[in-house]
N, C-alpha and C positions, 0 to 999 in steps of 0.2 A: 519323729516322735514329738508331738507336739502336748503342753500341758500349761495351766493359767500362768504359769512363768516364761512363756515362750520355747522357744525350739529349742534342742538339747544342740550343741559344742563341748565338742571334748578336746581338750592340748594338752602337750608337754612339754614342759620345759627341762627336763633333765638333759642330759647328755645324749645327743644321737641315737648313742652304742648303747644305751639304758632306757630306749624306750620299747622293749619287747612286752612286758606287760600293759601298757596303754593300750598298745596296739592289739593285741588279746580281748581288753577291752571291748576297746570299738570291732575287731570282729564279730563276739560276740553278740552286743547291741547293733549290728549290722548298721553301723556308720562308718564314716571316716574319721582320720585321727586329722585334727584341723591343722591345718598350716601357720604354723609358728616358729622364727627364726632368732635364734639365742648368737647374736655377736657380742666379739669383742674389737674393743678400739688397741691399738699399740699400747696405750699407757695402763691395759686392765681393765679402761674401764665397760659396762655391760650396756650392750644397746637390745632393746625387743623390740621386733617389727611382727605385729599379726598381720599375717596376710587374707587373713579371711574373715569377712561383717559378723560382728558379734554385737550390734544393735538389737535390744530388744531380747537375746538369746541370753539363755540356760548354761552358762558355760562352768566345765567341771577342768579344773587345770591341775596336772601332776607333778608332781617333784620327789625325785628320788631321793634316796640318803646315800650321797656320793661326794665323800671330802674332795676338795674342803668345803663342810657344810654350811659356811656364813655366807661363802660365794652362792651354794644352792639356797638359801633364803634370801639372797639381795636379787637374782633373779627371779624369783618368785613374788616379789614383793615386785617388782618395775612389772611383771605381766599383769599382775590386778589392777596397778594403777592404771597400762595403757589399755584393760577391757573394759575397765572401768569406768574410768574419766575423763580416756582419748575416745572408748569404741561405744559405752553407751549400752554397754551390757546389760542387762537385766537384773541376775542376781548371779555371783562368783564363789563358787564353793572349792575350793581345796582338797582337793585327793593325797594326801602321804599315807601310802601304805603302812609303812615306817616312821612311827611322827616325832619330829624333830624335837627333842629336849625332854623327851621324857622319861629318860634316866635320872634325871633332877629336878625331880618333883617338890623336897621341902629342905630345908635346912637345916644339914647334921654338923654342921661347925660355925665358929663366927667367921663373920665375912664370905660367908658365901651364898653367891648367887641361885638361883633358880630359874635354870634354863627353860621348863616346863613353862613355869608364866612368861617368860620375855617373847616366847613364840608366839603363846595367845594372844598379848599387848603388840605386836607385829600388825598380826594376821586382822585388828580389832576394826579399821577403819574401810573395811575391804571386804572380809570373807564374810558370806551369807553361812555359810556352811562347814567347816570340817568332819571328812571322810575318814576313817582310818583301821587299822586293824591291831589288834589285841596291844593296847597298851599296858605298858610296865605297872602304873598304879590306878585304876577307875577312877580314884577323886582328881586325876588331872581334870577331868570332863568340869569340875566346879570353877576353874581356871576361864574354862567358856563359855561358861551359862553368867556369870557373870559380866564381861563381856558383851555379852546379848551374842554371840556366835553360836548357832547349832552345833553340839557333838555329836557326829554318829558314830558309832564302836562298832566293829566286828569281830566276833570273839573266832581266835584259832581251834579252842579247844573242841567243839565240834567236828571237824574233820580230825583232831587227831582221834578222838574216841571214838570215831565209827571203824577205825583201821583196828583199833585196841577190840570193837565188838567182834569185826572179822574174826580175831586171834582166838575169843572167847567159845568161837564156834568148835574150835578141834578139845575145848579145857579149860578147866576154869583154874587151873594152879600157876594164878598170876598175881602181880600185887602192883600196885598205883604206886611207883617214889619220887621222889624230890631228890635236886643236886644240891640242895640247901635248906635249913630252916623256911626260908621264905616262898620257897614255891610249896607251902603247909596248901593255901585257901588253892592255887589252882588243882593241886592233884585234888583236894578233897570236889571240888568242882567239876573237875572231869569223874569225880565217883559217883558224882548226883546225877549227871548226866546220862552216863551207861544205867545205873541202877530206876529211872526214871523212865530209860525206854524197856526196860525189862517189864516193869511195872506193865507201861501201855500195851505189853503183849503176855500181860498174866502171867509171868512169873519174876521171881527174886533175885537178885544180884546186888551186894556189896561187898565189892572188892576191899582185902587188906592195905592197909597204909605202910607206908617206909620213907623215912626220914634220914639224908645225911645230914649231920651235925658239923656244920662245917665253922671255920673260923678266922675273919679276916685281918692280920694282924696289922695288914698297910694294904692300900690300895694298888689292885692286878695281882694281890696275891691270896691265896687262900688254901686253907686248911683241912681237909675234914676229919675229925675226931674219932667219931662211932656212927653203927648203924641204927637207929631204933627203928625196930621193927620183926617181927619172924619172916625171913626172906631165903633162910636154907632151900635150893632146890626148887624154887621156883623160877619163873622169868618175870624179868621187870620190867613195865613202861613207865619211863620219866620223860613228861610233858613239860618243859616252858616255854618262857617267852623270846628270851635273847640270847643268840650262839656269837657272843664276841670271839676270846682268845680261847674257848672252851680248856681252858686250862680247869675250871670248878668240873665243868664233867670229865672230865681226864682222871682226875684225883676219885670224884663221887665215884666212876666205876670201877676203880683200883678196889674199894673201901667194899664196896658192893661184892663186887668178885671174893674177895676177901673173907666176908660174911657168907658166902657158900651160894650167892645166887647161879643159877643155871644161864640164862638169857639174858641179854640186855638189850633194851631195843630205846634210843632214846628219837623226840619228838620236838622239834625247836619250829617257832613261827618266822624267827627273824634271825636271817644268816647274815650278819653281819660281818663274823669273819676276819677280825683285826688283827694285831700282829700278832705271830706266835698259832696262830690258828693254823695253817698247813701242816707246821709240824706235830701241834698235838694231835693232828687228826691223824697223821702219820702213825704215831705211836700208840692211838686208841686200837687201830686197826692193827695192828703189829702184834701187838699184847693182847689181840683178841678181846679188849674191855667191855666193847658195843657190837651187837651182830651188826644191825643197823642205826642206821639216824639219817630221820624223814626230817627235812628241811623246807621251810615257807618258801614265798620264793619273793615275797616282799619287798628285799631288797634285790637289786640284781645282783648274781651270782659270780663269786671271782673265776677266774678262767683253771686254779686248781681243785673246781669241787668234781668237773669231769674225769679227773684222775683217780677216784674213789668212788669203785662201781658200788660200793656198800651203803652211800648216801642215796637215798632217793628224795625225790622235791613233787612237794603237796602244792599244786597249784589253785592259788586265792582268787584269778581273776572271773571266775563263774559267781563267789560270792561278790564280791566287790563291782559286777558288772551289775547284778540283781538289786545290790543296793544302791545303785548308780540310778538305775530305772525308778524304783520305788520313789528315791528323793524329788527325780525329776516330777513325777508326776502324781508326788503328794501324796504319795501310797505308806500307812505305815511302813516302817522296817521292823518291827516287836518280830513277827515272823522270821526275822534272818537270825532271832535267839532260842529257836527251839529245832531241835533236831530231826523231828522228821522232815519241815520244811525246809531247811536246809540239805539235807541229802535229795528232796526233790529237785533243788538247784541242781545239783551234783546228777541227777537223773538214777540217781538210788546208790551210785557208786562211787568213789573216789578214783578217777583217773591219774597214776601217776605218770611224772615225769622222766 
């Protein structure tokens, strides 16, 4: 696949056993996943050997969100320099699915950092490019344009509202919620999106809002208060972004249940997964609080979500391969933000996992 930047290279650097989605990837774009070898020395420290010419070539390099995450950016950061300024690469764009620090986007107390920017200030002497998928807050993207780094976004909320228009086909007695105050703009966004393709096919849809009121008294813990919203007897999709210790949706669908909902079906892009997560997933399913919960597959998946036939995994790597192509070869991506062309990637359906 050749384009004015040279021939397309694609590696990874994560962990071995963490590169199923690259390699999805490069099936997809019918190449190979390039040959690259992540050692370590006795004392820790990291040595990168590419084994394959990246002179003059396109190359798109991945890195998982696999702690400890300083070690995966000091490898990440030793691949650029040797395709860089040992191999002569062309131009080096950055694939994180999952992108590193963007949970700390700005400063809610003194003396603290902002993880968000020290990544872009990283990535600044190197990446042509950052790929990634549905980030925590859009104005990171000002963190890169700054910078001079390309942002490309991929939004999750697409695939999960096509699965939510499926639902819509048996009934409309649904409502959009949130596990919190702050997923207010994506539920209302997944409302524009459904109600927009309703639109393109002559007729009307605006689903109702529900809102838990949650409250976090200290951090890893959280509250919720009330429900706003009319959600008697209806079924609920809550769409977000990050499924850390799903302890806020454990609670949200307590709360939810509580207020008289029928269904619960929630929608996360990023299984993160952190501690405490087995067990609350344990006890969502137990308590019956979620029928299901469709999971990204963004990050690689812990080896306890196959214990939980009620989780299914929405896989990214048809969109993230399309927008691999497009970059390569100079093709807008505007396209990979509207919904019919995106389920055209998808070839009209969503394949689950």
């Amino acid at each position: 696949m050749d384009s004015k930047y040279g021939e397309l290279a694609i590696f990874d650097v994560s962990p071995a056993e963490c590169q199923e989605f690259s390699k999805n990837v490069c099936k997809i774009l019918d190449i190979s996943l390039g040959n690259c070898e992540v050692k370590k020395f006795d004392d820790g420290e990291t040595d990168i050997e590419i084994n394959d010419s990246v002179r003059g070539k396109n190359v798109f390099v991945f890195q998982s969100y696999i702690p400890p995450i300083g070690e995966r950016k000091y490898e990440l950061e030793q691949f650029m320099d040797a395709a860089g300024a040992g191999g002569c690469a062309n131009r080096i764009n950055v694939v994180m699915p999952y992108l590193f620090g963007q949970r700390g986007d700005r400063q809610t107390r003194a003396r603290q950092p902002v993880p968000a920017g020290i990544v872009a200030k990283d990535l600044q002497n190197q990446a042509a490019s950052v790929l990634c998928v549905d980030v925590h807050n859009k104005g990171i993207q000002t963190f890169y344009n700054l910078l001079g780094i390309r942002f490309e976004h991929l939004e999750f909320s697409y695939l999960a509202t096509s699965l939510l228009i499926e639902r819509l086909k048996a009934d409309d007695n649904v409502f959009l919620g949130t596990a919190d105050i702050g997923g207010i703009k994506r539920a209302r966004s997944s409302r524009d999106i459904i109600a927009h393709e309703y639109e393109r096919n002559g007729q009307q849809m605006i689903l109702p809002l529900a809102i838990a009121d949650k409250h976090r008294p200290k951090a890893n813990v959280a509250e919720i208060h009330a429900i706003i919203g009319d959600v008697k007897g209806k079924d609920g999709f809550i769409i977000d972004d990050i499924g850390d210790s799903l302890g806020t949706l454990k609670d949200a669908g307590r709360a939810y249940k509580e207020a008289g909902v029928n269904k619960l079906v929630a929608l996360l892009c990023h299984p993160v997964l952190s501690r405490k997560a087995e067990q609350n997933l344990k006890e969502i399913f137990d308590k019956k609080l979620f029928d299901t919960i469709y999971l990204g597959n963004t990050v690689p998946l812990k080896s306890f979500v196959k214990n939980f036939d009620k989780i299914k995994i929405i896989p990214l790597e048809p969109l993230v391969a399309e927008a691999i192509r497009r970059i390569h070869l100079d093709i807008s991506i505007s396209g990979l933000h509207e919904y019919e062309k995106i389920m055209q990637v998808y070839g009209g359906q969503i394949r689950l996992l």
